[in-house]
PyMOL Python script that loads the backbone (N, CA, C, O; Angstrom):
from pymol import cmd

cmd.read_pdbstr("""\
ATOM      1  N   UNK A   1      -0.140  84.562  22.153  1.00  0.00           N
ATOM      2  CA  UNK A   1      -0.009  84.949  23.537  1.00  0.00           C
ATOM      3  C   UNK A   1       1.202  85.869  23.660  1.00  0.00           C
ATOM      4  O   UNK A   1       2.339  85.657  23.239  1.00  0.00           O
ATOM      5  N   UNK A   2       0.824  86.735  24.197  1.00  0.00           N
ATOM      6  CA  UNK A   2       1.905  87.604  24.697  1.00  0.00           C
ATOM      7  C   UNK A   2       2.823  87.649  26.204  1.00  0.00           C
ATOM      8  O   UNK A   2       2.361  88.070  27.265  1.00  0.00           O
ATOM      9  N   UNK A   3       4.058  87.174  26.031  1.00  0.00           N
ATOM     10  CA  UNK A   3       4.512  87.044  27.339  1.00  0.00           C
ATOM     11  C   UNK A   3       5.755  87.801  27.904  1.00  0.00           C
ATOM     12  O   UNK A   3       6.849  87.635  27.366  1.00  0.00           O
ATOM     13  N   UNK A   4       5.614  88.595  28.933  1.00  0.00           N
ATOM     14  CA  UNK A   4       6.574  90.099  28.797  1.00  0.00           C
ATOM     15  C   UNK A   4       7.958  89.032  29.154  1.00  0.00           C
ATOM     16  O   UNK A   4       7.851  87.827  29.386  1.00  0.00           O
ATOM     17  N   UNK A   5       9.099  89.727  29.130  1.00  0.00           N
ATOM     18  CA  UNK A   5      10.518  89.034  28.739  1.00  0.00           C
ATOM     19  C   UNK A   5      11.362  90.173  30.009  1.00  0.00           C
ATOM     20  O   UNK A   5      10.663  91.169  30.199  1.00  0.00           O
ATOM     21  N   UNK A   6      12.458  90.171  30.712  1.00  0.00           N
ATOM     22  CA  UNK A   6      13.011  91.030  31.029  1.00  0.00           C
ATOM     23  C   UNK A   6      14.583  90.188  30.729  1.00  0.00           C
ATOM     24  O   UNK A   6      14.831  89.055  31.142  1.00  0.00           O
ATOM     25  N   UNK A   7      15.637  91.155  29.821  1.00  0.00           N
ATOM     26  CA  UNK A   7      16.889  91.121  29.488  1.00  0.00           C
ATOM     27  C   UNK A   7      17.300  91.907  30.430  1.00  0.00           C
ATOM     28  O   UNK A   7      16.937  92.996  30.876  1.00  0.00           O
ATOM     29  N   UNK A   8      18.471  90.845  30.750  1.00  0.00           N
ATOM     30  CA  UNK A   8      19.734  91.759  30.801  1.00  0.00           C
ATOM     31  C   UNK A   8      20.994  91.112  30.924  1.00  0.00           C
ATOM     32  O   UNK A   8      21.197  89.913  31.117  1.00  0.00           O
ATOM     33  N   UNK A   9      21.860  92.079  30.787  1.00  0.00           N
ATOM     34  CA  UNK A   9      22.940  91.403  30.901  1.00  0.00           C
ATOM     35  C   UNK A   9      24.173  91.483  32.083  1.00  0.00           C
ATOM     36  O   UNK A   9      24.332  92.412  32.874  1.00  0.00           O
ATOM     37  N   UNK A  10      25.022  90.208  31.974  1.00  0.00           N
ATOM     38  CA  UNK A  10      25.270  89.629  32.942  1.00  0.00           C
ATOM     39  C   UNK A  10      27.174  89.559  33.136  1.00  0.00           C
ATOM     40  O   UNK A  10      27.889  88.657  32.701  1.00  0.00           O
ATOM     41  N   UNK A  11      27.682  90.929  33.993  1.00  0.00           N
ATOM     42  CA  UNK A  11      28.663  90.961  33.274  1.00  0.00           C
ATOM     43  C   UNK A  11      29.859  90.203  33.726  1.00  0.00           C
ATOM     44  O   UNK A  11      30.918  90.371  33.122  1.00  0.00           O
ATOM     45  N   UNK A  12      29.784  89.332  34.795  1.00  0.00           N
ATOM     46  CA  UNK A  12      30.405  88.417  35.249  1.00  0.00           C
ATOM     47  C   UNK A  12      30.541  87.198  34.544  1.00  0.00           C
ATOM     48  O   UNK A  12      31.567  86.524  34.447  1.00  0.00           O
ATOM     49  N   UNK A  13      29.283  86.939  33.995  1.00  0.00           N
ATOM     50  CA  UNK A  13      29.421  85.769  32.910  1.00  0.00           C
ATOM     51  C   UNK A  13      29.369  86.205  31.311  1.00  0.00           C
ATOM     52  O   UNK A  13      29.108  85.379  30.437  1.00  0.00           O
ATOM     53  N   UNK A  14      29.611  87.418  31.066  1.00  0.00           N
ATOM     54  CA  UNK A  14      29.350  87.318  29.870  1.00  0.00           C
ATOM     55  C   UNK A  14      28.401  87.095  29.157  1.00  0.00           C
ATOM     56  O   UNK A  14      28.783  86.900  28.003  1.00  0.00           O
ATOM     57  N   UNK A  15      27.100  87.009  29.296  1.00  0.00           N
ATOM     58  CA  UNK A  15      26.027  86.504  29.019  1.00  0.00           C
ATOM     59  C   UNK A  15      24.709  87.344  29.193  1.00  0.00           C
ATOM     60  O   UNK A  15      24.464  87.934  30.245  1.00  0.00           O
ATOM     61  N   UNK A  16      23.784  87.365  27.985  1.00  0.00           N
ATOM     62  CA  UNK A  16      22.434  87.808  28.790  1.00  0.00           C
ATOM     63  C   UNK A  16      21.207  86.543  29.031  1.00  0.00           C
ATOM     64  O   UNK A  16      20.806  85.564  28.402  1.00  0.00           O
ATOM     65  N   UNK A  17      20.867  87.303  30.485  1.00  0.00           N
ATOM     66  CA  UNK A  17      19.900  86.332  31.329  1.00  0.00           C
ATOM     67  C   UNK A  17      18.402  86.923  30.196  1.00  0.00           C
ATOM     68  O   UNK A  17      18.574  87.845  29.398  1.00  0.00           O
ATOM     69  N   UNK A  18      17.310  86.352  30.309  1.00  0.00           N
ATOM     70  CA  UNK A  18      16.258  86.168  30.050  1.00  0.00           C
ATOM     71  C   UNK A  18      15.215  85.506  30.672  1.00  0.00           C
ATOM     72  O   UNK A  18      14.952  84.316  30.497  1.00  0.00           O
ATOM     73  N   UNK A  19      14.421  86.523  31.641  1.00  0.00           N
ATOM     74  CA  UNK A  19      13.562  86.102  32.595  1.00  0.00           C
ATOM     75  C   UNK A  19      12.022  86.207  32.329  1.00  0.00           C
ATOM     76  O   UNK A  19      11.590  87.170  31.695  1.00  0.00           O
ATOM     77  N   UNK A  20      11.202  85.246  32.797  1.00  0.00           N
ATOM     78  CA  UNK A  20       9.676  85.627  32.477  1.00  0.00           C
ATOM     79  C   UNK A  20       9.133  86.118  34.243  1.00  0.00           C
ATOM     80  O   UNK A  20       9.319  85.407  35.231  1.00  0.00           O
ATOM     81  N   UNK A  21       8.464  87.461  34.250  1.00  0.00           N
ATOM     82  CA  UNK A  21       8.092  86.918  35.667  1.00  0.00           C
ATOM     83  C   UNK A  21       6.443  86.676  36.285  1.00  0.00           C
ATOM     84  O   UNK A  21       5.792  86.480  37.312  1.00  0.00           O
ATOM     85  N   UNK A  22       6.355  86.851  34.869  1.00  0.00           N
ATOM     86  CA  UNK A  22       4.483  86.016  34.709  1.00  0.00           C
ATOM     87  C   UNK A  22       4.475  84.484  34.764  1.00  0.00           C
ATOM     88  O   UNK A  22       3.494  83.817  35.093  1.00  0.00           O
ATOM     89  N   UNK A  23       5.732  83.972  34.389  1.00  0.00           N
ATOM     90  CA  UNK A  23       5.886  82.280  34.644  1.00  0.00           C
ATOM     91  C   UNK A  23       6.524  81.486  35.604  1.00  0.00           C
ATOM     92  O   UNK A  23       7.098  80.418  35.391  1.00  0.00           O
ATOM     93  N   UNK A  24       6.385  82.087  36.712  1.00  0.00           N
ATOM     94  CA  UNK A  24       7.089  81.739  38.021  1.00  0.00           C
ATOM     95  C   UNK A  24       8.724  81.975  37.777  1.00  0.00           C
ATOM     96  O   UNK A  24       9.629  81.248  38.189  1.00  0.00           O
ATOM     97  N   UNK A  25       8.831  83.053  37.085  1.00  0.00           N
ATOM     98  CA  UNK A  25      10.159  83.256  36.815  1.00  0.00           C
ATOM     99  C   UNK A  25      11.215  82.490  36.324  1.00  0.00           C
ATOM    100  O   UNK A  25      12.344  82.279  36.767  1.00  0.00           O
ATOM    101  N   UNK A  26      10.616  82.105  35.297  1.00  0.00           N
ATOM    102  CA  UNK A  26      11.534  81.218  34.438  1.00  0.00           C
ATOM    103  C   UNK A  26      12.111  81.529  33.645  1.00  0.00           C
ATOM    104  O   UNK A  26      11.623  82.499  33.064  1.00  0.00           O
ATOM    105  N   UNK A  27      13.477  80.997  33.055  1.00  0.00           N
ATOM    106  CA  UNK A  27      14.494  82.152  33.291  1.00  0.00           C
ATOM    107  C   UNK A  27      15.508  81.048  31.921  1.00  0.00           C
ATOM    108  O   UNK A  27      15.532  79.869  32.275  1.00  0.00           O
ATOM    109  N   UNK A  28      16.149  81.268  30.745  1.00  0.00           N
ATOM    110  CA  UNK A  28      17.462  81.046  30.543  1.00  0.00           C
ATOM    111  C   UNK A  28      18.150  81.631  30.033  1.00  0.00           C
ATOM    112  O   UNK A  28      17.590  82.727  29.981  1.00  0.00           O
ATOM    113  N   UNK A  29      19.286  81.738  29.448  1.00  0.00           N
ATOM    114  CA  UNK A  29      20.597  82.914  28.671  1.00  0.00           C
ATOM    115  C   UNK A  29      21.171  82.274  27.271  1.00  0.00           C
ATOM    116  O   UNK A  29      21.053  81.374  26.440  1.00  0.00           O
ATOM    117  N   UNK A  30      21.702  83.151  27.566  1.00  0.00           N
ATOM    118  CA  UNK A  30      22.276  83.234  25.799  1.00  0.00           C
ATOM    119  C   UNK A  30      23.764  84.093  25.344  1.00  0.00           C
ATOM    120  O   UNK A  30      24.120  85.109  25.942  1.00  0.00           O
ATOM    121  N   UNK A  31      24.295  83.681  24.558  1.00  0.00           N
ATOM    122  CA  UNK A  31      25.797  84.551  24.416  1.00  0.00           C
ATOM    123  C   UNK A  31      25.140  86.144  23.494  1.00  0.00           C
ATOM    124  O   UNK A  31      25.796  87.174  23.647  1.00  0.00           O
ATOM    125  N   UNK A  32      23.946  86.182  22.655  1.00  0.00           N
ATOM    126  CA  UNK A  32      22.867  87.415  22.601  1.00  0.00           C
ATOM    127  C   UNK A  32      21.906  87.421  22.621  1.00  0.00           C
ATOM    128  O   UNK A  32      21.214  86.413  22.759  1.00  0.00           O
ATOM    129  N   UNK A  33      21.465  88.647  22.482  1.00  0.00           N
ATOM    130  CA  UNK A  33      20.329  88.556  22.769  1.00  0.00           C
ATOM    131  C   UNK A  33      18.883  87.882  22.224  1.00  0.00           C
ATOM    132  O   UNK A  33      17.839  87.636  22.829  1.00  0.00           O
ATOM    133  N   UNK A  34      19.325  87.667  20.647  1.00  0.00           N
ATOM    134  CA  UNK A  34      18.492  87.014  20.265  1.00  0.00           C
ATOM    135  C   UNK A  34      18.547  85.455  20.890  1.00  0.00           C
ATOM    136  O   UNK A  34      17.469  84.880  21.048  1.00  0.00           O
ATOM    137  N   UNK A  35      19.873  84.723  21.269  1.00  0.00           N
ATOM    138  CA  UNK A  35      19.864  83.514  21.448  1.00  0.00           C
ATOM    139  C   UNK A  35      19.219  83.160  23.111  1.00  0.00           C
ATOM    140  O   UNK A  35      18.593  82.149  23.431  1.00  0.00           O
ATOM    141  N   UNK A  36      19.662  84.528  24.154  1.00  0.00           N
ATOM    142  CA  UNK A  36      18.805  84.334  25.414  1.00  0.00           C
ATOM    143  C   UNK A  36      16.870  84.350  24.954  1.00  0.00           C
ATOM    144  O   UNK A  36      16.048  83.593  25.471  1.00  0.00           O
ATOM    145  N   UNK A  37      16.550  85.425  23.878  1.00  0.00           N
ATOM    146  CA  UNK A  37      14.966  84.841  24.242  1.00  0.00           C
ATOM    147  C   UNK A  37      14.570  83.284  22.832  1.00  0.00           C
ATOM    148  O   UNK A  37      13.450  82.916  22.479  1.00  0.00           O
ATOM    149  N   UNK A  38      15.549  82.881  22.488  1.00  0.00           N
ATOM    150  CA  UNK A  38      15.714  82.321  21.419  1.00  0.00           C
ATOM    151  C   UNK A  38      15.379  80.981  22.976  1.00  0.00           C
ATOM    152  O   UNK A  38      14.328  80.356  23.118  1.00  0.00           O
ATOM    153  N   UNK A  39      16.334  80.909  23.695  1.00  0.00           N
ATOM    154  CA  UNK A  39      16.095  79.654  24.955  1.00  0.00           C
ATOM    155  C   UNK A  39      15.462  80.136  26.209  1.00  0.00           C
ATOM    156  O   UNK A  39      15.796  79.815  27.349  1.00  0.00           O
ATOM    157  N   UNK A  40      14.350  81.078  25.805  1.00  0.00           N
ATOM    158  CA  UNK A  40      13.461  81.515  26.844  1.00  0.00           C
ATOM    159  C   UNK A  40      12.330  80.733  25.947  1.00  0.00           C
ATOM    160  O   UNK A  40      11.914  79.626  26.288  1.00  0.00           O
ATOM    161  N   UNK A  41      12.037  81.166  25.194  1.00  0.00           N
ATOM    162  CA  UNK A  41      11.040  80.552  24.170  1.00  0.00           C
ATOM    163  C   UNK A  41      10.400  79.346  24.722  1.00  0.00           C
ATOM    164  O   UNK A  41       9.346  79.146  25.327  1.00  0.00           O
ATOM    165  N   UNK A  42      11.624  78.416  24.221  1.00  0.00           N
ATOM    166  CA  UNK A  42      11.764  77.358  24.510  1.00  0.00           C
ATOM    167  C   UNK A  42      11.798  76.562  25.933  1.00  0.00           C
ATOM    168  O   UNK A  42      11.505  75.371  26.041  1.00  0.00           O
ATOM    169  N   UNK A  43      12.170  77.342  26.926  1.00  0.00           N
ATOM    170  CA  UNK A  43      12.077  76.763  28.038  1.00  0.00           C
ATOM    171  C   UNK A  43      10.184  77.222  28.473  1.00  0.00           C
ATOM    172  O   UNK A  43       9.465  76.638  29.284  1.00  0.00           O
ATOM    173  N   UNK A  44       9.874  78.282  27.704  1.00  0.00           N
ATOM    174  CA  UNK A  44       8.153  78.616  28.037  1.00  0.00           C
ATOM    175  C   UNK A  44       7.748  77.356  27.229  1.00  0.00           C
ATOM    176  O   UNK A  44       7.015  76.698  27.968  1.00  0.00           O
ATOM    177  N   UNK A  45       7.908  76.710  25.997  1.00  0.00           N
ATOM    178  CA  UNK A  45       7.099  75.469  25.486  1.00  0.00           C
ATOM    179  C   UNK A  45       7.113  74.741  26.353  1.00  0.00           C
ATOM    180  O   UNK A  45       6.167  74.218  26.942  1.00  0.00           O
ATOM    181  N   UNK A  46       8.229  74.642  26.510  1.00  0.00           N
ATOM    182  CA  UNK A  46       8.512  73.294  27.659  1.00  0.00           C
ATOM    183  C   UNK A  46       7.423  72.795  29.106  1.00  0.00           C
ATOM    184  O   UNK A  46       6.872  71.742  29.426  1.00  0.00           O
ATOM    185  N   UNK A  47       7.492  74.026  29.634  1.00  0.00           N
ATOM    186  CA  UNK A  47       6.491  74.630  30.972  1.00  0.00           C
ATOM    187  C   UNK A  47       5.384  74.842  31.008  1.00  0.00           C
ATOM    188  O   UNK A  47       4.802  75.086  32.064  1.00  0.00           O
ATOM    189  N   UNK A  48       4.689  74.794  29.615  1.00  0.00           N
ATOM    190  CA  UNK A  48       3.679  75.212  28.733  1.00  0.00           C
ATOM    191  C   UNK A  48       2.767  73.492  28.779  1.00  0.00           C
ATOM    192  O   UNK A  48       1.707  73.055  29.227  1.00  0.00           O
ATOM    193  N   UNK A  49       3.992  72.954  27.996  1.00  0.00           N
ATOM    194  CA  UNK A  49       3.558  71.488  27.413  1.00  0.00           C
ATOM    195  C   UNK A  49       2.739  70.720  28.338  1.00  0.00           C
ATOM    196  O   UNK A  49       2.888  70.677  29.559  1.00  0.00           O
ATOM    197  N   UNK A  50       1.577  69.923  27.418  1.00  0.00           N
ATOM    198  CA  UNK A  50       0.976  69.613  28.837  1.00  0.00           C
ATOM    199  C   UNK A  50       1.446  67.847  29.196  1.00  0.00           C
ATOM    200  O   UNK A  50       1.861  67.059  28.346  1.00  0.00           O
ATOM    201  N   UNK A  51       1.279  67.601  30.387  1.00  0.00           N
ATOM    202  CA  UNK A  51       1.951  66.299  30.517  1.00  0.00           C
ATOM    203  C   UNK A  51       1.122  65.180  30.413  1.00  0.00           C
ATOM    204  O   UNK A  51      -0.051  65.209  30.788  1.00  0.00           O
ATOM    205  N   UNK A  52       1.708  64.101  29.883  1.00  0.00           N
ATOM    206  CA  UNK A  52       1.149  62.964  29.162  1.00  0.00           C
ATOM    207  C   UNK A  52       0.328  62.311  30.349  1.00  0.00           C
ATOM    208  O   UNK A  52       0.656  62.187  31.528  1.00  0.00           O
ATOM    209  N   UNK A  53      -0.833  61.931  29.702  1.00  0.00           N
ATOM    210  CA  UNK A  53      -1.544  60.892  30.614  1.00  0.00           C
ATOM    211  C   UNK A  53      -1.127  59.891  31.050  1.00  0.00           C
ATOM    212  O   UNK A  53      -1.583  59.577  32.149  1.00  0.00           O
ATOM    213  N   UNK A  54      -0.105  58.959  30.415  1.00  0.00           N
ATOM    214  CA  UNK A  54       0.621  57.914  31.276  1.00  0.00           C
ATOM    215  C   UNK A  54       1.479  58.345  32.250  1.00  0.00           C
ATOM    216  O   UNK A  54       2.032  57.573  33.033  1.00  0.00           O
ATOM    217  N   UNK A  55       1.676  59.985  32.248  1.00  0.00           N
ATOM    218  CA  UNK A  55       2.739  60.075  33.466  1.00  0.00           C
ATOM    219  C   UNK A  55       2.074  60.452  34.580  1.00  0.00           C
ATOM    220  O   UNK A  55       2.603  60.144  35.648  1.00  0.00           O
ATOM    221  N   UNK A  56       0.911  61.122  34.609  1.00  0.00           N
ATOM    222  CA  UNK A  56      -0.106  61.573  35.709  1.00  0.00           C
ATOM    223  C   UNK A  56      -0.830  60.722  36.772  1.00  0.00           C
ATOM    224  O   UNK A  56      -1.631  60.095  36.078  1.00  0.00           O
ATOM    225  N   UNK A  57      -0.965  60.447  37.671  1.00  0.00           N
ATOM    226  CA  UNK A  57      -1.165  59.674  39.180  1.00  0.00           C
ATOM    227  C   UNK A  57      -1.873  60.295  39.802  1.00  0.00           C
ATOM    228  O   UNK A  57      -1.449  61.377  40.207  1.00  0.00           O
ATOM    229  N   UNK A  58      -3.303  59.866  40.157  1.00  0.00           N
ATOM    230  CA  UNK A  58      -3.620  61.040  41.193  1.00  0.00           C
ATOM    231  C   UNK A  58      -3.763  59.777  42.108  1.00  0.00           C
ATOM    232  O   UNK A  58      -4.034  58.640  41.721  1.00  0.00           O
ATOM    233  N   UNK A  59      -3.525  60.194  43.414  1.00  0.00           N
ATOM    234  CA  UNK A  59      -3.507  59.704  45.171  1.00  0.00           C
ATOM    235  C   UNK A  59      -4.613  59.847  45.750  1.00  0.00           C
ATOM    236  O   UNK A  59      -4.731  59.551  46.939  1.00  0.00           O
TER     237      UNK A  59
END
""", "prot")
cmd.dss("prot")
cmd.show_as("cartoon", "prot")
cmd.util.cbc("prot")
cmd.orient("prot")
């Protein structure tokens, strides 16, 4: 899957942000750039993952 990325950087904090805005804009940083999409990645598994049947409730 291909999922577009927008960098940049952030010069108040020192840091670059790493945003998705195909994923409701989910978003984390990094001290570079490899390490901001290095914890973009990862926050897309996360958001991705699907949630366990013991945690699901329907009303």
């Amino acid at each position: 899957m291909i999922i577009r990325a927008v960098l940049e950087w952030d010069d108040e904090v020192k840091a670059f942000s790493a945003t998705c805005p195909e994923l409701n804009y989910i978003s984390s940083c990094g001290d570079t750039k490899e390490e901001a999409i290095a914890n973009l990645k990862e926050a897309i598994q996360l958001l991705l993952e699907p949630i366990p049947e013991n945690l699901v409730r329907v009303c």
